[in-house]
Each structure stands twice: as C-alpha cells, then as structure tokens.
C-alpha angles and dihedrals in degrees: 000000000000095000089059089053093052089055092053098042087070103068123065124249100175107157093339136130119248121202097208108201120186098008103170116200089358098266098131091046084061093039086058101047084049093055089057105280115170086195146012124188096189121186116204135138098210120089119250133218121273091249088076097075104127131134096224081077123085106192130207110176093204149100112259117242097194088285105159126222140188113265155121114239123015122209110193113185103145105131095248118343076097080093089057092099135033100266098243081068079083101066107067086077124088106234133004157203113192128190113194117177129208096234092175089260141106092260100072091052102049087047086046092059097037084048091049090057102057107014142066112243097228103171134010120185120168110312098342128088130190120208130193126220137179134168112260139039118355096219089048094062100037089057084056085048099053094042095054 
C-alpha cells in the first residue's frame, strides 16, 4: 500500500479533480484531498469510517460499471473492472493512473500493449501494473516522471 502511495505522491493534484476509482477502505481519497485535491468522486462498494466524512468527496458505494465523469485526473485500481471499457476510454482525461491486473486472460495483455504505447509503467507488484498517463508529448511527461 505504501508503494502505491509513493507512486501517487509524485504527481500534483493542486485544485483538481480526482476520479477515484477502487478505493478500498477510503484511504486515496484521503491521500488525494491531502495533496491538495479540490474534489474526489470515489467508487467503492465498501463502507468507510466514519473519519472520512468530508464533503470533497462525492461517494458512490458502488462498483463502477465504465460511467464517465468530469475531472481532471482518473485513478483506476479495481481489480478488474479496468476491462469495463475499451482502454482507449482512459485518454480523454487529462491526466491517469491506470491499474490493470493479469488476470491469466487475453485482456491484460491486449491493455498491457496498448498501455505500453502511450504511458509510462510506473509500479508493478505481483500481478498487478500501474501505468501513468498525461496529455501531451510523451517525451515531455516522462522527463517529469523520472525527475520526480
């Protein structure tokens, strides 16, 4: 969990709004308001503490099922609704965090090659591989990535 953390904590998230997708128990929502967020809409079906009682957060205690949303940075980590949607769905956003999961079918690897072409692998742990994207130049954001 904190390594995911520490992925996350390089990237800015001053006054955005963060699509929050598979947050457990609540704790990146949190992460998120903490690194400046001005918004997180979080899907989960779990309940949350009572702590995380916030109004940034827009809850949905659910699982998602593809729905989009306005905002300005999506983190996807679900353990497999990643595959709800065709993965180009991912690039209008700004800015993401993509999960995918090997699963031990032909889906991961058709997402890990289409991934590979236009993201950053940023964390790999198990079966389970995060990807970074951002509008713009390739070469441009990956320099930002390694710097940081």
């Amino acid at each position: 969990m904190m390594d995911m953390f520490a992925t996350y904590g390089k990237y800015r998230y001053d006054g955005k709004v963060v699509l929050d997708i598979g947050v457990d128990f609540g704790l990146s929502p949190a992460f998120f308001l903490y690194q400046g967020a001005s918004k997180v809409i979080a899907y989960s079906p779990e309940r949350q503490k009572n702590w995380l009682k916030d109004p940034r957060i827009e809850w949905h205690r659910e699982y998602w099922h593809g729905q989009l949303h306005q905002a300005d940075v999506l983190k996807i980590d679900c353990e497999g609704c990643e595959y709800q949607r065709p993965v180009d769905f991912y690039f209008p956003y700004p800015e993401a965090l993509i999960a995918i999961h090997d699963l031990g079918d032909k889906r991961f690897r058709e997402y890990f090659e289409a991934l590979s072409k236009k993201c950053v692998l940023v964390y790999q742990i198990e079966n389970e591989y995060m990807f970074y994207w951002k509008k713009g130049d390739k070469t441009d954001w990956r320099e930002i990535y390694e710097k940081n």
